[in-house]
C-alpha positions in Angstrom: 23.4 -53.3 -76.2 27.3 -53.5 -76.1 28.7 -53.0 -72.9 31.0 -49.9 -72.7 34.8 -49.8 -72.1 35.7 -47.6 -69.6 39.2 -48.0 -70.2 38.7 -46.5 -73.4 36.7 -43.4 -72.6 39.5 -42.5 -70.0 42.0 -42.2 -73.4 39.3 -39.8 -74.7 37.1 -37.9 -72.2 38.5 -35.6 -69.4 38.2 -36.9 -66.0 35.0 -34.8 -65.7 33.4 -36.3 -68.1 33.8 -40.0 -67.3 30.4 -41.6 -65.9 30.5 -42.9 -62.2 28.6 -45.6 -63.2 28.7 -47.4 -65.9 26.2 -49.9 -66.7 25.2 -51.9 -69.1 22.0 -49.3 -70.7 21.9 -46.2 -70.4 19.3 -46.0 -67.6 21.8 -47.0 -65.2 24.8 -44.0 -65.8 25.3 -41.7 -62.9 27.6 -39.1 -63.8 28.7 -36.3 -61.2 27.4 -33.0 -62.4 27.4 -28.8 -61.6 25.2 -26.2 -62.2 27.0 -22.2 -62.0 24.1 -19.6 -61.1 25.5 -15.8 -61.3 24.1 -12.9 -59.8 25.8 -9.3 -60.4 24.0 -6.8 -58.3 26.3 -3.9 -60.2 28.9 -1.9 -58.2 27.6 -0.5 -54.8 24.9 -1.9 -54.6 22.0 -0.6 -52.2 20.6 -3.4 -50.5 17.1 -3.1 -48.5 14.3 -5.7 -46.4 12.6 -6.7 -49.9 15.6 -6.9 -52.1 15.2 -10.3 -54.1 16.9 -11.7 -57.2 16.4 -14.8 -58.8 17.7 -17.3 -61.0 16.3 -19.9 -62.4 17.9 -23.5 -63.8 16.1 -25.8 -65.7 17.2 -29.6 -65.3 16.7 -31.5 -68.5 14.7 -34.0 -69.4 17.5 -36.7 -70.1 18.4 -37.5 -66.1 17.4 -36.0 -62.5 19.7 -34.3 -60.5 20.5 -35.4 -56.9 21.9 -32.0 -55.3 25.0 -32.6 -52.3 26.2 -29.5 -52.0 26.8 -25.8 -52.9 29.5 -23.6 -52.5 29.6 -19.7 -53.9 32.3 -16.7 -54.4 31.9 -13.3 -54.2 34.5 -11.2 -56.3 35.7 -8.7 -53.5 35.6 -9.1 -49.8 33.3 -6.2 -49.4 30.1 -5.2 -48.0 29.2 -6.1 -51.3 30.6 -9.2 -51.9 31.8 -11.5 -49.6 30.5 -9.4 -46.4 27.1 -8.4 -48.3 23.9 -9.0 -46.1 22.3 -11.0 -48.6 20.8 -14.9 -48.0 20.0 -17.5 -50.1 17.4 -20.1 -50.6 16.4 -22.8 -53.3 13.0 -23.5 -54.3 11.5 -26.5 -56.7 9.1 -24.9 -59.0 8.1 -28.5 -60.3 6.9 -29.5 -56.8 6.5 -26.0 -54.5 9.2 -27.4 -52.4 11.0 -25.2 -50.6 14.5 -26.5 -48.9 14.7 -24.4 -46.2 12.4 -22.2 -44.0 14.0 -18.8 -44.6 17.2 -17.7 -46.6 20.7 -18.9 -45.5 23.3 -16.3 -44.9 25.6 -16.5 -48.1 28.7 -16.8 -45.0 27.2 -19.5 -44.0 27.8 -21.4 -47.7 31.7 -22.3 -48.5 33.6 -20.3 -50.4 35.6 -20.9 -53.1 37.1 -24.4 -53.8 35.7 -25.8 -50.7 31.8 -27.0 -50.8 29.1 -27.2 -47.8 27.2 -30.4 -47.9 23.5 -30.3 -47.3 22.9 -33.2 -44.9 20.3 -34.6 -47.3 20.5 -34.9 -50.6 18.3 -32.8 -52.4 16.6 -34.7 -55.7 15.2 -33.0 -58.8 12.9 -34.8 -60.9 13.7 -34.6 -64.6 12.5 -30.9 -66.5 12.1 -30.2 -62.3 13.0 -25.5 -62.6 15.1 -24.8 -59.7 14.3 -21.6 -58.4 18.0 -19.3 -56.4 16.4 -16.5 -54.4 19.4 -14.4 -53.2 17.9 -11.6 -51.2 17.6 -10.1 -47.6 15.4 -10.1 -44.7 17.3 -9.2 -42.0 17.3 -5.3 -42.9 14.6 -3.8 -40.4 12.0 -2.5 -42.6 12.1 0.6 -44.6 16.0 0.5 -44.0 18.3 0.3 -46.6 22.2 -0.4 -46.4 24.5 1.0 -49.1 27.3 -1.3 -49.9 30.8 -0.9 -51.6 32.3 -2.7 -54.3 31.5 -5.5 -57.1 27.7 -6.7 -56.0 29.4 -10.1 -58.4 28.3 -13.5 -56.5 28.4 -16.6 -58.2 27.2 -20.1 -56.5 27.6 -23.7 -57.9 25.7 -26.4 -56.9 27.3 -29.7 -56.8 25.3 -33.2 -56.8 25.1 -35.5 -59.7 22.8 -36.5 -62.5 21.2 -39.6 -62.8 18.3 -41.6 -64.4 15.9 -42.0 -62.7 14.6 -45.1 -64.5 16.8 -46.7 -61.7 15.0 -45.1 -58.6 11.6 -45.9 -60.2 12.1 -49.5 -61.2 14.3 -50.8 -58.5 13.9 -54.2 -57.3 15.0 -54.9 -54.0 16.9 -58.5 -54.0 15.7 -61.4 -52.6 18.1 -60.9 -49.4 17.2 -56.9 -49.1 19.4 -54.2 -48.7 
């Protein structure tokens, strides 16, 4: 296979674009990568214990995707958006795994241009369907909270895609890692 010029795909292809890793096959390209999962709740939205919403993304079959971070925004800084009492958590419907043992307060993730960065990477398998659960459990029970505002939140998560050719047949050289 001819090797590719990455001189020339920087005259052609947005910065975005470009692999991060270029090598000689295409088993070994790593290219940086985002997912955008929206949620809109409607305006005022009344939120209560069991209030769940999911989204689902579906990694294709082409290359994995190692996750790194996630950052979200709300469109109003209401009790509805950016203030809402609403958590998230991420689930791998390939594998049952879930990352984290109850949902994450949606203050807790960055907002806007900034990202939070798990503290270890998260890696779906190819065709792996990431399940986003934005809900609530913090409401006591048989409570409900009325809210003001856009219910809009949108999250992205960052990471990148890669083949994973190169995690399964990697050879470790003769002098190790």
């Amino acid at each position: 296979m001819e090797e590719i010029d990455i001189e020339k795909l920087k005259q052609v292809l947005p910065e975005s674009l470009l692999p991060g890793n270029v090598g000689k096959d295409l088993t070994r390209v790593v290219w940086p990568f985002r997912y955008v999962v929206e949620f809109d709740l409607g305006d005022n939205p009344v939120i209560n214990n069991s209030f769940t919403s999911i989204q689902q993304v579906h990694i294709g079959a082409e290359a994995g995707f190692l996750l790194l971070g996630i950052k979200r925004t709300a469109y109003e800084n209401s009790d509805s958006g950016d203030l809402a009492p609403l958590g998230l958590r991420i689930t791998d419907r390939q594998s049952t795994r879930q990352f984290m043992n109850d949902f994450i307060p949606i203050q807790a993730i960055a907002n806007d241009i900034h990202s939070t960065h798990f503290e270890s990477p998260m890696l779906f398998w190819p065709n792996a369907l990431i399940e986003i659960e934005l809900g609530n459990r913090w409401i006591p029970s048989g409570s409900s909270v009325s809210t003001n505002g856009s219910g809009k939140h949108t999250f992205v998560l960052t990471g990148y895609r890669i083949r994973t050719n190169d995690l399964i047949n990697r050879q470790q050289p003769a002098g190790g890692y």
